[in-house]
VMD Tcl script that draws the C-alpha trace (Angstrom):
set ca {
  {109.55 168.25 30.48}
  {111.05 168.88 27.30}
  {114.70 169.14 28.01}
  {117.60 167.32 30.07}
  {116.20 166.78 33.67}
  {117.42 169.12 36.10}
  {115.60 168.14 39.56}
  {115.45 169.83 42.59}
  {114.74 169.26 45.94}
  {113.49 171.57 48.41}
  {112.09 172.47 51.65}
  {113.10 173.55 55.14}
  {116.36 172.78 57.43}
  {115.85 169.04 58.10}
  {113.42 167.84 56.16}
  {115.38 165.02 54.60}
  {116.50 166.98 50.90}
  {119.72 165.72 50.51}
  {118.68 161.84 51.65}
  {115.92 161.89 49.02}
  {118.34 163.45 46.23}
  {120.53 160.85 47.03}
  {118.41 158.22 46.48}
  {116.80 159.56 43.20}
  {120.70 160.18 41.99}
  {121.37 156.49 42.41}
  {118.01 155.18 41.67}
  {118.29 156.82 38.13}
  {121.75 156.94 38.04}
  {122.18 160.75 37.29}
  {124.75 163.51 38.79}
  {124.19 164.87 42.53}
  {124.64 168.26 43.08}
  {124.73 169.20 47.28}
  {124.87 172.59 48.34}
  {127.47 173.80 50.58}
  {126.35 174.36 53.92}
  {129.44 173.42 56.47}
  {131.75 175.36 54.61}
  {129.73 178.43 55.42}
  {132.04 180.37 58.06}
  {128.97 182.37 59.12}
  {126.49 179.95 59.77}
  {127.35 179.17 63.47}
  {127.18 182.86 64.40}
  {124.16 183.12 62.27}
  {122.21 180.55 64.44}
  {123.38 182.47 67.53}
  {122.33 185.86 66.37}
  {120.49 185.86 63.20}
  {120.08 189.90 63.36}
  {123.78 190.31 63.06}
  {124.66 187.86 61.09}
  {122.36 187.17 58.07}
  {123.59 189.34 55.18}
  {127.16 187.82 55.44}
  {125.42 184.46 55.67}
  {123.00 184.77 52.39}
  {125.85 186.54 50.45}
  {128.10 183.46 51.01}
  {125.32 181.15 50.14}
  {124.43 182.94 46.76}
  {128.30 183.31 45.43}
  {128.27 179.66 46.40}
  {125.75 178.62 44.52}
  {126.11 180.73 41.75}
  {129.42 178.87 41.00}
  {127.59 175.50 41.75}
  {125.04 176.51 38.79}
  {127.42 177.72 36.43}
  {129.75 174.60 36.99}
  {126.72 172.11 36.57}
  {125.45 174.02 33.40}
  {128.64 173.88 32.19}
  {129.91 170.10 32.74}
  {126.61 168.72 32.66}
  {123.35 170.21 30.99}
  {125.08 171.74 28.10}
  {126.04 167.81 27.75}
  {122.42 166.49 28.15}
  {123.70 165.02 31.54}
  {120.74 165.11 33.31}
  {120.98 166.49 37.68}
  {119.29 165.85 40.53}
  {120.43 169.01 43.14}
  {119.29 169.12 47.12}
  {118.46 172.53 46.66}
  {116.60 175.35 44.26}
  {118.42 178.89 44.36}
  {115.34 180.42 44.74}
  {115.32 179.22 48.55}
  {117.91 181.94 48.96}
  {115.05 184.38 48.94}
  {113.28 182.40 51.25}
  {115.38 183.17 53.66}
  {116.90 186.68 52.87}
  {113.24 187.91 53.50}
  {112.80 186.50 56.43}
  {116.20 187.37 58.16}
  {116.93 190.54 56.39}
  {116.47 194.44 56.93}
  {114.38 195.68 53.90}
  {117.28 197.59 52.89}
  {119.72 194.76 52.98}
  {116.87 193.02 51.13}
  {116.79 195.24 48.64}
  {120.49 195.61 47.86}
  {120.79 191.63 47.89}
  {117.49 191.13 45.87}
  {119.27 193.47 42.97}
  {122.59 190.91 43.46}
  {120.52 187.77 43.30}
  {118.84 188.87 39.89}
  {121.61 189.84 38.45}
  {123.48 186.76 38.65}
  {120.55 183.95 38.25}
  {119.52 185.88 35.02}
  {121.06 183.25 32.91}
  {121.65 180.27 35.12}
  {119.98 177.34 34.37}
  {116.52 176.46 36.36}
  {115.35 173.18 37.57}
  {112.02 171.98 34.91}
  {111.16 169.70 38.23}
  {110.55 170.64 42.16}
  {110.07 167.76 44.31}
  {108.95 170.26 47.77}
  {109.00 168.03 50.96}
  {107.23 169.64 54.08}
  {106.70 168.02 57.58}
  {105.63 169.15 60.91}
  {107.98 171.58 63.52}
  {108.43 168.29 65.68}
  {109.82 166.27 62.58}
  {112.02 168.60 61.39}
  {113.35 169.35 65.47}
  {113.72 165.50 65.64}
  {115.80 165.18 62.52}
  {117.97 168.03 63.12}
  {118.75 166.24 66.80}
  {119.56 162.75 64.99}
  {121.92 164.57 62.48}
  {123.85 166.37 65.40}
  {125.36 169.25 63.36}
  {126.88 171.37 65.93}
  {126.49 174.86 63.47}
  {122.74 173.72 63.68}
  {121.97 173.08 67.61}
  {121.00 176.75 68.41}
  {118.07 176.91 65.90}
  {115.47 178.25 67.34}
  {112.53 176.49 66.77}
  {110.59 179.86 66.20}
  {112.94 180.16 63.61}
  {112.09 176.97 61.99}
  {108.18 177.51 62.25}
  {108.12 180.48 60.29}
  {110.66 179.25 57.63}
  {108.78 176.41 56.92}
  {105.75 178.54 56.33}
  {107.56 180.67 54.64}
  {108.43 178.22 51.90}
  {104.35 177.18 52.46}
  {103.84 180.01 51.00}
  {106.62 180.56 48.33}
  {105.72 177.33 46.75}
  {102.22 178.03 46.41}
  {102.87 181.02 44.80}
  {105.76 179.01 42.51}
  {103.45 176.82 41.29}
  {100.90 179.36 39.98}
  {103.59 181.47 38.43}
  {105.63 178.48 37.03}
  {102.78 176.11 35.78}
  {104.86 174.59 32.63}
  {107.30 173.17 35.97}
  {105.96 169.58 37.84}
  {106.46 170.34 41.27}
  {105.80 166.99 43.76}
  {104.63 167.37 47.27}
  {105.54 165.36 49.86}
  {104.41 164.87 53.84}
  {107.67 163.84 55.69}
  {105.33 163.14 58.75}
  {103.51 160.82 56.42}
  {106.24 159.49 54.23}
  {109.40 158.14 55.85}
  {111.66 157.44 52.26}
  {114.93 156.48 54.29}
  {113.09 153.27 56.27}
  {110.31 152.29 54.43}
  {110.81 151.06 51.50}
  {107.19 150.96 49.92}
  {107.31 154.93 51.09}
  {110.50 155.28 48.61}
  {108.74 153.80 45.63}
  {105.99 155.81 46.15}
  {108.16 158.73 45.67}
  {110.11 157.14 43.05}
  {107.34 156.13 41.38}
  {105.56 159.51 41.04}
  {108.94 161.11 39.99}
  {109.51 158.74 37.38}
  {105.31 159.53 35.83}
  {106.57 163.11 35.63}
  {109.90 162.40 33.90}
  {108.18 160.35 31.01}
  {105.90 163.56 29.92}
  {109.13 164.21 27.77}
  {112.32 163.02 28.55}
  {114.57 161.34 26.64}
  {115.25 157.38 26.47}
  {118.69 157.49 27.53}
  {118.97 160.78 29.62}
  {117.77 158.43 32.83}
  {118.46 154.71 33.04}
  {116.47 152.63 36.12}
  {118.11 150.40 38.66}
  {114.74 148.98 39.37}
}
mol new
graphics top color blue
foreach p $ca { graphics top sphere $p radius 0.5 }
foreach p [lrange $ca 0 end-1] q [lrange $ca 1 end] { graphics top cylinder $p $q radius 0.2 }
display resetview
């Protein structure tokens, strides 16, 4: 990685994305970028009928984050300020293909590329993946009423949805570290020698390029 860090973390709904960015944000004592997911007026009728609901939902999400990008390149990366984000953009097509008519697809997918021409991309992926009951169990413990109608249908073929995205990302991207992670295996928030395995790893990838005082360690 050759230029200021821009990490991302990804995987499905409840997987732990924005507890581990968190963490690396303070660990290395870099900017936090969260996606906006509450604010989202169409998320709640989304989870209750995803047919009728979905292009309104993506379209909010990419604007969103669109403005999130071109904010962070602006006050941070074109300042070697190096970002740690709890998402990718590219999960946006994640889910617009698997909620979407092909010809809302379509008419999104020609949106999308459009305005992430000339945003900035993330140079690392950390992808966390864990089994149906894990993510069902976290989403209970986090009690988000927008999210207690997900069907977990729903949830099974997103996450092998982004199974599959991120195998194909990493063959078409191989100049980006991506980092893999079992959440069934690997619990980061209450084990502690789990966390600095992660950190660890994340920190072997960084030094393949990045500057001395772009990142600064706590421990």
């Amino acid at each position: 990685m050759k230029s200021t860090p821009f990490i991302t973390v990804e995987g499905p709904i409840g997987v732990g994305k924005t507890s581990l960015a968190k963490v690396i944000a303070e660990h290395f004592q870099i900017s936090l970028l969260r996606e906006i997911v509450d604010e989202n007026p169409f998320l709640g009728k989304f989870y209750d009928n995803i047919e009728e609901w979905s292009f309104q939902t993506e379209m909010f999400f990419l604007c969103n984050r669109y403005k999130q990008l071109e904010d962070i390149e602006k006050n941070y990366l074109t300042n070697e300020q190096a970002v740690v984000a709890d998402y990718h953009i590219f999960k946006n097509l994640i889910f617009a293909e698997r909620t979407l008519k092909n010809e809302q697809y379509n008419k999104y997918l020609e949106i999308f590329n459009i305005l992430t021409r000339d945003m900035p991309r993330p140079n690392m992926v950390i992808y966390l993946h864990a089994s149906l009951d894990t993510l069902l169990s976290r989403i209970g413990k986090r009690g988000r009423e927008i999210e207690k109608n997900i069907s977990s249908i729903y949830l099974e073929q997103l996450s092998a949805d982004y199974q599959t995205f991120m195998e194909r990302f990493e063959k078409q991207h191989p100049d980006i570290p991506v980092l893999t992670f079992n959440g069934d295996e690997l619990d980061f928030v209450g084990n502690e020698g789990d966390l600095k395995t992660i950190i660890s790893q994340i920190e072997n990838a960084l030094q393949k390029g990045v500057k001395s005082n772009e990142l600064t360690k706590e421990i």
